[in-house]
TIVO-261518 format. One line per 4 residues: their letters; for each residue z negated, y, x of C-alpha. Coordinates in nm, 3 decimals. Layout:
BEGIN
A) Z,Y,X; ... .
END
This chain:
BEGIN
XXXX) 4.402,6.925,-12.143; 4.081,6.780,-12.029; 3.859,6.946,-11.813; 3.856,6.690,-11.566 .
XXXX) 4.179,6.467,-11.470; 4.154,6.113,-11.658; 4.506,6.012,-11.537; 4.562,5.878,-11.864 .
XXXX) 4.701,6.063,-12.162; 4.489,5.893,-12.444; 4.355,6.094,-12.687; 3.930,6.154,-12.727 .
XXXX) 3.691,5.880,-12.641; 3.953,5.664,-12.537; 4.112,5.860,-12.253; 3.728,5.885,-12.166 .
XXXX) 3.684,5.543,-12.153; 3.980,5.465,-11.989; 3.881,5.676,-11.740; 3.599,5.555,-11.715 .
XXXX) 3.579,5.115,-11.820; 3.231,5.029,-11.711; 3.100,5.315,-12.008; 3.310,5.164,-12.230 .
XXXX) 3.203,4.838,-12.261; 2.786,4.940,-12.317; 2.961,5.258,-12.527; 3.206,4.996,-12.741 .
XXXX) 2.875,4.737,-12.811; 2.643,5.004,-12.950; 2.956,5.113,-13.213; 2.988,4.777,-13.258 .
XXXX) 2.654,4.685,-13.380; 2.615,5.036,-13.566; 2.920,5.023,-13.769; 3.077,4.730,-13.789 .
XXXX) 2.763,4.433,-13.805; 2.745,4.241,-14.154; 2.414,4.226,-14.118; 2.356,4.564,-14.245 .
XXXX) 2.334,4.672,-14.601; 2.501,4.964,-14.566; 2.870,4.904,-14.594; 3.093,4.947,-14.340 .
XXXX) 3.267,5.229,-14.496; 2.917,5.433,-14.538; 2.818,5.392,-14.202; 3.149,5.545,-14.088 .
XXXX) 3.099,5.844,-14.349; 2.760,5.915,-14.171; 2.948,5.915,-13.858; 3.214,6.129,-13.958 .
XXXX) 2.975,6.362,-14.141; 2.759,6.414,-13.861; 3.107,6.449,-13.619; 3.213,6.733,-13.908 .
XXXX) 2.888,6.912,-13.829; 2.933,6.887,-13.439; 3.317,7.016,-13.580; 3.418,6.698,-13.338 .
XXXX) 3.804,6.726,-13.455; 3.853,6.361,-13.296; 3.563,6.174,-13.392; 3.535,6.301,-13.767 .
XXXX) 3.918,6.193,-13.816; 3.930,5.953,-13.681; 3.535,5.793,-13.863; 3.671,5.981,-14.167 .
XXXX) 4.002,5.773,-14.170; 3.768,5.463,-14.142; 3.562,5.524,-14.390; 3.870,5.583,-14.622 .
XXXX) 4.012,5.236,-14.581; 3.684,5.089,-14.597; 3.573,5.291,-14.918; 3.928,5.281,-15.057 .
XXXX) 4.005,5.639,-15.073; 4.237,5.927,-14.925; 4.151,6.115,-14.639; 4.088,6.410,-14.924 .
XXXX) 3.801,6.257,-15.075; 3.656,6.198,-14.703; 3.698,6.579,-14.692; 3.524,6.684,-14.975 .
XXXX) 3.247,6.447,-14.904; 3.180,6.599,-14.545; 3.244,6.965,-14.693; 2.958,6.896,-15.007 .
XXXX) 2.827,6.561,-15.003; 2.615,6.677,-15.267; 2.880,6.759,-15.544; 3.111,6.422,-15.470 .
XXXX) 3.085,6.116,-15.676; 2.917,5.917,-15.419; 2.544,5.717,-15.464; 2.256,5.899,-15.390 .
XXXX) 2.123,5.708,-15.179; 2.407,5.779,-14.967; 2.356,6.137,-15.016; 2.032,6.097,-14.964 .
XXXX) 2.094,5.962,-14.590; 2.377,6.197,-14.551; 2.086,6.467,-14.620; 1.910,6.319,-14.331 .
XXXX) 2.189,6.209,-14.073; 2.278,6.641,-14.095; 1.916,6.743,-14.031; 1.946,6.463,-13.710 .
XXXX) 2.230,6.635,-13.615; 2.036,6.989,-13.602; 1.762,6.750,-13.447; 1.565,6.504,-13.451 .
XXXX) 1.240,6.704,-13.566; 1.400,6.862,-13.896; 1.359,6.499,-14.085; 1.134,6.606,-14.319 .
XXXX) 0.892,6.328,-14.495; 1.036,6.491,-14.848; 1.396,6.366,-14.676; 1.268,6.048,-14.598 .
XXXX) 1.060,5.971,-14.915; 1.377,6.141,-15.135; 1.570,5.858,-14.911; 1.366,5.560,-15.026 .
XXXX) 1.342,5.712,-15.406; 1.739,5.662,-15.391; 1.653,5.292,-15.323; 1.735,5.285,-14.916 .
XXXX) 1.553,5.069,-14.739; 1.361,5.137,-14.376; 1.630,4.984,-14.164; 1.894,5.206,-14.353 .
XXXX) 1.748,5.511,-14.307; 1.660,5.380,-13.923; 2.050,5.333,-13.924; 2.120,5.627,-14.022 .
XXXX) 1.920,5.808,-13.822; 2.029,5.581,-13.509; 2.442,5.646,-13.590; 2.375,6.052,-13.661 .
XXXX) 2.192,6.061,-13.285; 2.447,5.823,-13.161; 2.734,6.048,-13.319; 2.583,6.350,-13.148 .
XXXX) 2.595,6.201,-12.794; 2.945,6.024,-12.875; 3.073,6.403,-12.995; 2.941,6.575,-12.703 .
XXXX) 3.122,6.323,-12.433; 3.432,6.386,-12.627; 3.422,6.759,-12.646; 3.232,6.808,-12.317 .
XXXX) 3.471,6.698,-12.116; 3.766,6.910,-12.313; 3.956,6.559,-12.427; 4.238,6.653,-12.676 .
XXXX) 4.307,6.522,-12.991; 4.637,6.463,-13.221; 4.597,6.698,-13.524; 4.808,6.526,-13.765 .
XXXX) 4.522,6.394,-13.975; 4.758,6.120,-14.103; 4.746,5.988,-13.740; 4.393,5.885,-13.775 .
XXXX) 4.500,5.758,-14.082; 4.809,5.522,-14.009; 4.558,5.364,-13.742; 4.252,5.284,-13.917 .
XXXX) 4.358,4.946,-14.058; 4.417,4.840,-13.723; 4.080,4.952,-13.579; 3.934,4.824,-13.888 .
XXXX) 4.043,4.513,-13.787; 4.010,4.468,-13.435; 3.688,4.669,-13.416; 3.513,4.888,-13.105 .
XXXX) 3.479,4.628,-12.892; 3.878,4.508,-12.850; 4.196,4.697,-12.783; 3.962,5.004,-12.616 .
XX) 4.283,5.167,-12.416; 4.574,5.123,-12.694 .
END
């Protein structure tokens, strides 16, 4: 049960938003633009991993399955190889550049100060460019803020990970911006 009463009985961010609709839209629009733009050359599905890794870290039960279950349809894999990869990035069979920014989205997540110039330059060695790694620093702060309204406020969460899973097509498709309340 939430800490406060949303009158609503949506799960995570979304009871939040329904709560509260005039966050949502400004809330929706920065998602939006972070993980679903095509003008970004990071794929859709690695921008959600970053999300869900850094929501894994923040042990955000809501936000990493439901990112996670993204990034699985996007990426074409099960909701087990989105576990190993937020458990140890380092040993899955992903690029490295997206370790690489993985490596730097966690040390965002412990705060901004722990990028290290060895992150950044191990980053650009992998072959990411300055607005990825801006990206990816951008989504790991945004995913911290985003984790801490949903757990802040005590918003539950369905813990059938196959829930997340069974709704990601449609979110896939209709985005952050539509269908906020359903």
């Amino acid at each position: 049960m939430a800490h406060i009463k949303l009158d609503n009985e949506l799960p995570g961010i979304r009871g939040l938003m329904a709560y509260r609709p005039e966050m949502a839209e400004p809330l929706n629009a920065l998602a939006e633009v972070l993980l679903r733009d095509d003008n970004n050359t990071l794929t859709r599905g690695e921008r959600e991993l970053i999300g869900a890794y850094v929501s894994y870290l923040n042990d955000c039960f809501f936000c990493q399955n439901v990112h996670g279950a993204l990034a699985g349809h996007y990426l074409k894999c099960d909701i087990d190889e989105v576990e190993q990869i937020k458990q140890d990035f380092q040993s899955a069979e992903i690029s490295p550049k997206i370790k690489a920014l993985l490596s730097i989205a966690g040390s965002v997540q412990k705060g901004g100060k722990q990028v290290t110039a060895g992150q950044i330059e191990n980053a650009k060695g992998a072959g990411a460019t300055d607005i990825e790694i801006h990206d990816t620093v951008l989504i790991a702060a945004s995913f911290c803020m985003f984790n801490r309204y949903v757990d802040g406020l005590g918003t539950w969460a369905p813990q059938d990970k196959q829930f997340y899973v069974e709704r990601a097509p449609r979110r896939a498709e209709e985005g952050y911006k539509s269908s906020v309340y359903r």
